[in-house]
TORKOL-4160 file (C-alpha; in steps of 0.2 Angstrom, whole numbers, padded with zeros to 4 digits, m for minus):
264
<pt num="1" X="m1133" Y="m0180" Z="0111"/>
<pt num="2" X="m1120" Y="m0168" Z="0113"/>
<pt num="3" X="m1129" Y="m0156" Z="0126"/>
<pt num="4" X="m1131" Y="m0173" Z="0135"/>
<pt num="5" X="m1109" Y="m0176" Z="0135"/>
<pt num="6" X="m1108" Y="m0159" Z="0139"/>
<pt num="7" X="m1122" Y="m0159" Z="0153"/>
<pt num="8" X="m1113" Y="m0177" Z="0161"/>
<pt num="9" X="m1094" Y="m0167" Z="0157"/>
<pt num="10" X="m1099" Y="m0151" Z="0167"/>
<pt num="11" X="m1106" Y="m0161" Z="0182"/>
<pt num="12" X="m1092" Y="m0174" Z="0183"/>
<pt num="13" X="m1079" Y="m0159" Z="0183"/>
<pt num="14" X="m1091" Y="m0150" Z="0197"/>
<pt num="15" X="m1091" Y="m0168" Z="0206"/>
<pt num="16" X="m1074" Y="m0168" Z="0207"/>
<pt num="17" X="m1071" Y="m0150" Z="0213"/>
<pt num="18" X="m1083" Y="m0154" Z="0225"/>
<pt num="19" X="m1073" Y="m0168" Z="0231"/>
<pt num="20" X="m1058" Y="m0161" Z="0230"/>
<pt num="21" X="m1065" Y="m0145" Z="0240"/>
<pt num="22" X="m1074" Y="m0157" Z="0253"/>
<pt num="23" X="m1054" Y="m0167" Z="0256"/>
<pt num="24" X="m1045" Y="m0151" Z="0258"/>
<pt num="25" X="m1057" Y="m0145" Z="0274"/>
<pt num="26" X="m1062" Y="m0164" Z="0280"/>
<pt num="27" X="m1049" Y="m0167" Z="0298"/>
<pt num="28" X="m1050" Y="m0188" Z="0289"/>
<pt num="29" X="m1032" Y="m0189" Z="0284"/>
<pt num="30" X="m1038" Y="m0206" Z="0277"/>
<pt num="31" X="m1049" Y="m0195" Z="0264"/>
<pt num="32" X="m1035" Y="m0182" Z="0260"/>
<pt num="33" X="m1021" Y="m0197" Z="0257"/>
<pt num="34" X="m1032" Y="m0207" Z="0246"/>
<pt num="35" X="m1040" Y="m0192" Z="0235"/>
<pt num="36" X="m1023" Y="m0186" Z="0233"/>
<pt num="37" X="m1014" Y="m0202" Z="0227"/>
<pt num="38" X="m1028" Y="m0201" Z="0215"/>
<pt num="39" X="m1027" Y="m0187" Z="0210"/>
<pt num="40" X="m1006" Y="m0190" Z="0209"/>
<pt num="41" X="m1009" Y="m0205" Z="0198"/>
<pt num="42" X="m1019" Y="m0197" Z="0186"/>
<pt num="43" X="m1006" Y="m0182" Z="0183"/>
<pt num="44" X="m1016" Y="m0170" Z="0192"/>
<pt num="45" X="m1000" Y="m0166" Z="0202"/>
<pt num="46" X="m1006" Y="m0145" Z="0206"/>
<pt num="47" X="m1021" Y="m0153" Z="0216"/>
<pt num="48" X="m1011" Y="m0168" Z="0222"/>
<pt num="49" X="m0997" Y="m0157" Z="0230"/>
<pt num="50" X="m1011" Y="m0147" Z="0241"/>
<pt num="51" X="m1018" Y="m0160" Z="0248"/>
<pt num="52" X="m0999" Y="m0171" Z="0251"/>
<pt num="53" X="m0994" Y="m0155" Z="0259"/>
<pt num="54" X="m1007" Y="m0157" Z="0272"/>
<pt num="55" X="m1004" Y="m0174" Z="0272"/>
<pt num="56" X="m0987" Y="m0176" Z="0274"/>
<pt num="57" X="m0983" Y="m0171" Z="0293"/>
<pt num="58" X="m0996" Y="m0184" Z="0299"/>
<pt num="59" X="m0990" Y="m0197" Z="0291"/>
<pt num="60" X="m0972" Y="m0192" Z="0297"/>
<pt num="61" X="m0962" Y="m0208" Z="0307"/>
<pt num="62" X="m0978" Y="m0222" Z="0298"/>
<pt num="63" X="m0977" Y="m0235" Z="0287"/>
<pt num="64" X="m0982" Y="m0222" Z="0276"/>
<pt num="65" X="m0973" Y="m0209" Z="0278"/>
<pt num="66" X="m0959" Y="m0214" Z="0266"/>
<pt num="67" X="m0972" Y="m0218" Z="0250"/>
<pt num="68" X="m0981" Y="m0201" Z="0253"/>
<pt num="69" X="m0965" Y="m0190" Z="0255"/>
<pt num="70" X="m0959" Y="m0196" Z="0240"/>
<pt num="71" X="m0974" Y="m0190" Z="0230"/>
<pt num="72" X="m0974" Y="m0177" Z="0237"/>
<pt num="73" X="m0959" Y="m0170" Z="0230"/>
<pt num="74" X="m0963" Y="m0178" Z="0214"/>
<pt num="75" X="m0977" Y="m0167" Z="0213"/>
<pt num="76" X="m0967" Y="m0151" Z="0218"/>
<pt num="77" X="m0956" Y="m0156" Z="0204"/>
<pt num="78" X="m0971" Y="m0158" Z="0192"/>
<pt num="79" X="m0976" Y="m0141" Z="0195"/>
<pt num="80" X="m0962" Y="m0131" Z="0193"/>
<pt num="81" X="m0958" Y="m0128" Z="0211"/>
<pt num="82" X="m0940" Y="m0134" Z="0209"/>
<pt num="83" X="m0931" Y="m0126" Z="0223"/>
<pt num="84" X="m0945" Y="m0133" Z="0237"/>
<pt num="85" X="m0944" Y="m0151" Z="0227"/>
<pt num="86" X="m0926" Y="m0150" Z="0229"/>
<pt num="87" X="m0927" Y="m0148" Z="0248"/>
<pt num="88" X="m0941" Y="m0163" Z="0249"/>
<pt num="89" X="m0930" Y="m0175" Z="0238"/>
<pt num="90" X="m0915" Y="m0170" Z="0249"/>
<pt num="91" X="m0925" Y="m0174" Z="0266"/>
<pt num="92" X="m0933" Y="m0189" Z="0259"/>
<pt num="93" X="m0914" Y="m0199" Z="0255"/>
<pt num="94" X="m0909" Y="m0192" Z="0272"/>
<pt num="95" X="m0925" Y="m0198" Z="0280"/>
<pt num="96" X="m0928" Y="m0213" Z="0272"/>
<pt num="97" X="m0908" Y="m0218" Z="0266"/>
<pt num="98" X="m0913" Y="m0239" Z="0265"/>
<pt num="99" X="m0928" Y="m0236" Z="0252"/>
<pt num="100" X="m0929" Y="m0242" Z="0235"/>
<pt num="101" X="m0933" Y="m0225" Z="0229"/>
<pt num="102" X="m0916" Y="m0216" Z="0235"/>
<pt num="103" X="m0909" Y="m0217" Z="0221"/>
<pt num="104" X="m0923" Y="m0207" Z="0209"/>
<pt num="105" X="m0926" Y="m0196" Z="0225"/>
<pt num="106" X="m0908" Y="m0188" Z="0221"/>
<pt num="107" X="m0910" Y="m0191" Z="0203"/>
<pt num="108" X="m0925" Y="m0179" Z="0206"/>
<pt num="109" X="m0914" Y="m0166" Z="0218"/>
<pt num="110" X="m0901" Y="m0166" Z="0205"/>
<pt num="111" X="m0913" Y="m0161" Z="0191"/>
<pt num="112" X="m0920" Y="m0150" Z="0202"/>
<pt num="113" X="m0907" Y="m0138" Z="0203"/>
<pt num="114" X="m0904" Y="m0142" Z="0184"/>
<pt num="115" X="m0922" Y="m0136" Z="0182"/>
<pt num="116" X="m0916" Y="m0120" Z="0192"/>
<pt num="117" X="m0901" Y="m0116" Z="0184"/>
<pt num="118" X="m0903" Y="m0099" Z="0174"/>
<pt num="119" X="m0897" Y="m0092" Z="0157"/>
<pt num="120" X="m0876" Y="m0091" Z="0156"/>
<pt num="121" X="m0876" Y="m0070" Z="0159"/>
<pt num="122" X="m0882" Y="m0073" Z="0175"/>
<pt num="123" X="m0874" Y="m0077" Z="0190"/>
<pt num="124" X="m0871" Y="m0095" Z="0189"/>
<pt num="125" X="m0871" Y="m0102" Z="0208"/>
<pt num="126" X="m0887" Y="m0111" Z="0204"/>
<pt num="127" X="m0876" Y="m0120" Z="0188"/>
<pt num="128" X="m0863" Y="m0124" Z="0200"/>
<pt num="129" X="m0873" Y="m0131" Z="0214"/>
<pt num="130" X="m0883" Y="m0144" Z="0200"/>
<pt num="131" X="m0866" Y="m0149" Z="0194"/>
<pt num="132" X="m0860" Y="m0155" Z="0210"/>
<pt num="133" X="m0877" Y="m0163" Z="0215"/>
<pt num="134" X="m0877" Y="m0170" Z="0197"/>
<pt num="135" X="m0861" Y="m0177" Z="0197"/>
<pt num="136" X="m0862" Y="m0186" Z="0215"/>
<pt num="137" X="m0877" Y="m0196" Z="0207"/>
<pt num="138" X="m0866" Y="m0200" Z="0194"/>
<pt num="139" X="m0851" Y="m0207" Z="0205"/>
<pt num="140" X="m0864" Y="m0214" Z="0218"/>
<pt num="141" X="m0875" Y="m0222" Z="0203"/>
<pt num="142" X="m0864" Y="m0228" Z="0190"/>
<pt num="143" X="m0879" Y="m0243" Z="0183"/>
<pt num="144" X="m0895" Y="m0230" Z="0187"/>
<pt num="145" X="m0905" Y="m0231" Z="0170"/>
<pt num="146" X="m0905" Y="m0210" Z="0171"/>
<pt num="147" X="m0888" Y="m0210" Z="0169"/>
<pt num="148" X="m0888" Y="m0205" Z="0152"/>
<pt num="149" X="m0899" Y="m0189" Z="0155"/>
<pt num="150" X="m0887" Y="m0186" Z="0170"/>
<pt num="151" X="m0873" Y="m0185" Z="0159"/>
<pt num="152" X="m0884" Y="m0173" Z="0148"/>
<pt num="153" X="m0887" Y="m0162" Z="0161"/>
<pt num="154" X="m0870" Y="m0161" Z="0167"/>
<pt num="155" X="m0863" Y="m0158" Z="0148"/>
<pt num="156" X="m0876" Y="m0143" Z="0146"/>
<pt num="157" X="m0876" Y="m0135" Z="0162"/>
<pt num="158" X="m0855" Y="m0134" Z="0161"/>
<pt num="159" X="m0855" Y="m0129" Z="0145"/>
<pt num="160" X="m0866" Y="m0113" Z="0151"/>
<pt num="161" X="m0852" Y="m0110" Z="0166"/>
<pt num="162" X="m0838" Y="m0111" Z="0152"/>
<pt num="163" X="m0849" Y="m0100" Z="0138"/>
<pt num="164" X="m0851" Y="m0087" Z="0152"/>
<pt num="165" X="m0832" Y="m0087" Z="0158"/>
<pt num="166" X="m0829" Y="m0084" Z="0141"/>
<pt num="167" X="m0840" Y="m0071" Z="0136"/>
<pt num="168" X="m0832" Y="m0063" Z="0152"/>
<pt num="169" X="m0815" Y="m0062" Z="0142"/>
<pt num="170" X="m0824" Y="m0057" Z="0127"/>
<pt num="171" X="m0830" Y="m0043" Z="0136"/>
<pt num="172" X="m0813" Y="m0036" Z="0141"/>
<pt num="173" X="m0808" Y="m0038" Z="0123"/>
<pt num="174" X="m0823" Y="m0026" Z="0118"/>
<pt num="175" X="m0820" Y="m0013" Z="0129"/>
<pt num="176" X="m0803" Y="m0013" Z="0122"/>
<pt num="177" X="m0795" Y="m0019" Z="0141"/>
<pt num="178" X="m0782" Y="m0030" Z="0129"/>
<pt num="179" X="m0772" Y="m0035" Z="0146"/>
<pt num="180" X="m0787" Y="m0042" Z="0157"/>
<pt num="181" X="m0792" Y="m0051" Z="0140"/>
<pt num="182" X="m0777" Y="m0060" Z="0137"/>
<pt num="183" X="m0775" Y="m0065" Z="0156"/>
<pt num="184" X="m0794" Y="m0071" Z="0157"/>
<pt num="185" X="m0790" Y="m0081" Z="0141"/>
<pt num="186" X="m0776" Y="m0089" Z="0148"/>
<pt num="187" X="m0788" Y="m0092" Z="0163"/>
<pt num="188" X="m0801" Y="m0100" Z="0152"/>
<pt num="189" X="m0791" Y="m0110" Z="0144"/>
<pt num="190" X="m0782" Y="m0117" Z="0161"/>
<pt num="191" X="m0798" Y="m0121" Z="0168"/>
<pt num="192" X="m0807" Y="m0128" Z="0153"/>
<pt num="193" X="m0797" Y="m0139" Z="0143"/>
<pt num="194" X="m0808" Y="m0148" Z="0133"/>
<pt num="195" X="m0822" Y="m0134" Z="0131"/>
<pt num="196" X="m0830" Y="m0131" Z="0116"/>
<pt num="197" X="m0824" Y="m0113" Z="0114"/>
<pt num="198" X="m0807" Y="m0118" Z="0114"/>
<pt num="199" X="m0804" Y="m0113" Z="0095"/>
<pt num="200" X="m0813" Y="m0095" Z="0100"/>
<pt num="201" X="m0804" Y="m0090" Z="0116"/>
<pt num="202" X="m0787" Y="m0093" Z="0106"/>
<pt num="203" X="m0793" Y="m0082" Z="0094"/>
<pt num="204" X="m0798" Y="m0071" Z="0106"/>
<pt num="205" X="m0780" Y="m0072" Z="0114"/>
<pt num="206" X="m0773" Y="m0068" Z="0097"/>
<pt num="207" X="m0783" Y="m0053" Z="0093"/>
<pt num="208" X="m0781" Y="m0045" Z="0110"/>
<pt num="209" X="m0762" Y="m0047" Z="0110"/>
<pt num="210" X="m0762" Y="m0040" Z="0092"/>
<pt num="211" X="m0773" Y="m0025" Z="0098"/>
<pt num="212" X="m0763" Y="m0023" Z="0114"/>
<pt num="213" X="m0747" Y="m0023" Z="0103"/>
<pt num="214" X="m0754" Y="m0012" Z="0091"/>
<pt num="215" X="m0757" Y="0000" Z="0105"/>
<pt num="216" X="m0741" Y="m0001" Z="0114"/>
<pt num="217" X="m0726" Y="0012" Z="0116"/>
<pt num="218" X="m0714" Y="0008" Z="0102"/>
<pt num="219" X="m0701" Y="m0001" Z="0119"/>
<pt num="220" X="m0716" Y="m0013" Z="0120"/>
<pt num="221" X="m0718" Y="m0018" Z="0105"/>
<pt num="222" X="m0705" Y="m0029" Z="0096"/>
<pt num="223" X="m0709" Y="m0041" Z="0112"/>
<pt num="224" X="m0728" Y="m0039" Z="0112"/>
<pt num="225" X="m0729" Y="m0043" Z="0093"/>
<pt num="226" X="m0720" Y="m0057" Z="0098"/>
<pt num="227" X="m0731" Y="m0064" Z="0108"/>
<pt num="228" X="m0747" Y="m0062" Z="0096"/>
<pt num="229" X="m0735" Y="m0072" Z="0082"/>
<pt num="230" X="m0732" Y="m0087" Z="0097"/>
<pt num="231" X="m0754" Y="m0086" Z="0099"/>
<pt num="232" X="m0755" Y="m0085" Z="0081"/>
<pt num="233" X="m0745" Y="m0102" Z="0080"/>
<pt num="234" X="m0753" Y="m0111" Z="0093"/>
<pt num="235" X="m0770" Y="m0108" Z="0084"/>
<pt num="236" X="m0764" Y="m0113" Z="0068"/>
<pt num="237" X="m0757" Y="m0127" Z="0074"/>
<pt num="238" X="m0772" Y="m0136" Z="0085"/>
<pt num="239" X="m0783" Y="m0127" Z="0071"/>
<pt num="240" X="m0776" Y="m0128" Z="0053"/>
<pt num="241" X="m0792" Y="m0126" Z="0046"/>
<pt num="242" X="m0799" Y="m0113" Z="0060"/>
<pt num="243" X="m0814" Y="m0104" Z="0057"/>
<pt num="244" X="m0805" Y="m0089" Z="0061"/>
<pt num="245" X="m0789" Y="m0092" Z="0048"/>
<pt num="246" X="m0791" Y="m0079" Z="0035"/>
<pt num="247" X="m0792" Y="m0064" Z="0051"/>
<pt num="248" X="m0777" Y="m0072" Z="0062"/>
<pt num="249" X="m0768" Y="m0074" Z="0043"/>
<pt num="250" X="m0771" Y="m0054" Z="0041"/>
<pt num="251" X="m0766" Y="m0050" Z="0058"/>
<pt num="252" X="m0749" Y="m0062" Z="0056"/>
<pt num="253" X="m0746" Y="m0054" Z="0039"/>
<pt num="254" X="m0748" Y="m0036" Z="0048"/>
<pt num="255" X="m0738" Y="m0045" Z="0063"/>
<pt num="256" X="m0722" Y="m0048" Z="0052"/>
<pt num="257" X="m0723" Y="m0030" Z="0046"/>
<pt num="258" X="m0722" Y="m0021" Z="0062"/>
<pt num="259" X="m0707" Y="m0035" Z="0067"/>
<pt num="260" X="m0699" Y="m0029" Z="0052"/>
<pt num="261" X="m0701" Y="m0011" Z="0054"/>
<pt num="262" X="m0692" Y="m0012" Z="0071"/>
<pt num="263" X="m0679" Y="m0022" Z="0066"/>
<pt num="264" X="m0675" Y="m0010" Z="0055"/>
């Protein structure tokens, strides 16, 4: 019984290769569109896409057109070809901008570019593009059932443009550049008010304006010092409980020393 299954799986799968080799070389479009809706229904999306891609130009301006373009770039998307599904889903709403399926075409655009956005280190115009694309569906599409993963994607992909602009500061403070630090700090904090590393980067502030202090010629440093005592007290204030308290206490407490010492 089982060489039986096995004999009736092994000829079905050769079957359908066959068929599948005999539809990618047949001139009968008719044959290519229907084995590869087929296919597309059944999640087969690697073979689908070959066969769309041949299909697609000839059924360019027909009734058709609009319902195979549209798979087409789902099956792009489906294999992981996210910059060409992109470019589909972006032709398709221009194409076709009075279809039903407009609005998960540049659902599918948007995650696209989402899909394509890389790891925080690197250069981040990929993030940026996604974002914009992203946030357009959101304002064009307020009721659309993916809103909620919209709003995901957006809440991630910008946390990864704030995470690198403050690694960037980071950085400076690490290779002991106190004065880019500080300013890229400020920077950060500008630019992103509500971000989550808001209680690190005025850390960070702190401890570079400390350090920069620390390092200063003695006619700098009764007003740098000062300025790390204002950082200290904004972090304490918006963070009473910070994460960071026991270091910023040490550097207040070594803070009011130095202040003394030149008082004196």
């Amino acid at each position: 019984m089982k060489n039986f299954l096995y004999i009736l799986l092994v000829t079905i799968t050769l079957a359908s290769c066959s068929e599948y080799q005999k539809a990618l070389k047949s001139e009968d479009i008719k044959v290519k569109y229907e084995l590869a809706e087929r296919l597309y229904k059944e999640g087969k999306y690697k073979k689908s896409s070959r066969l769309f891609e041949q299909v697609v130009p000839r059924y360019r301006g027909k009734p058709q057109g609009e319902r195979v373009t549209f798979m087409y770039g789902r099956t792009l998307f489906e294999i992981e070809q996210y910059f060409v599904s992109a470019y589909q889903f972006e032709r398709f709403a221009k194409s076709y901008p009075k279809s039903d399926s407009v609005q998960k075409a540049l659902f599918y655009e948007a995650k696209s570019y989402y899909m394509e956005s890389p790891r925080y280190s690197i250069d981040q115009t990929e993030t940026k593009k996604a974002i914009n694309k992203l946030q357009a569906f959101i304002n064009n599409y307020a009721d659309s059932p993916d809103m909620p993963e919209a709003n995901k994607m957006v809440s991630e992909l910008t946390t990864k443009i704030e995470k690198k602009a403050y690694e960037i500061a980071k950085q400076y403070n690490r290779i002991a550049d106190y004065k880019a630090a500080i300013k890229a700090t400020e920077n950060f904090l500008s630019d992103f008010p509500g971000t989550t590393f808001r209680e690190d980067a005025m850390f960070l502030k702190l401890d570079s304006m400390y350090r920069l202090a620390s390092k200063s010629f003695i006619s700098l440093m009764e007003e740098r010092f000062k300025e790390a005592s204002a950082a200290y007290r904004t972090l304490v204030k918006f963070y009473p409980e910070s994460k960071y308290k026991e270091e910023a206490d040490e550097m207040m407490a070594s803070i009011t020393q130095e202040l003394e010492k030149i008082s004196k």
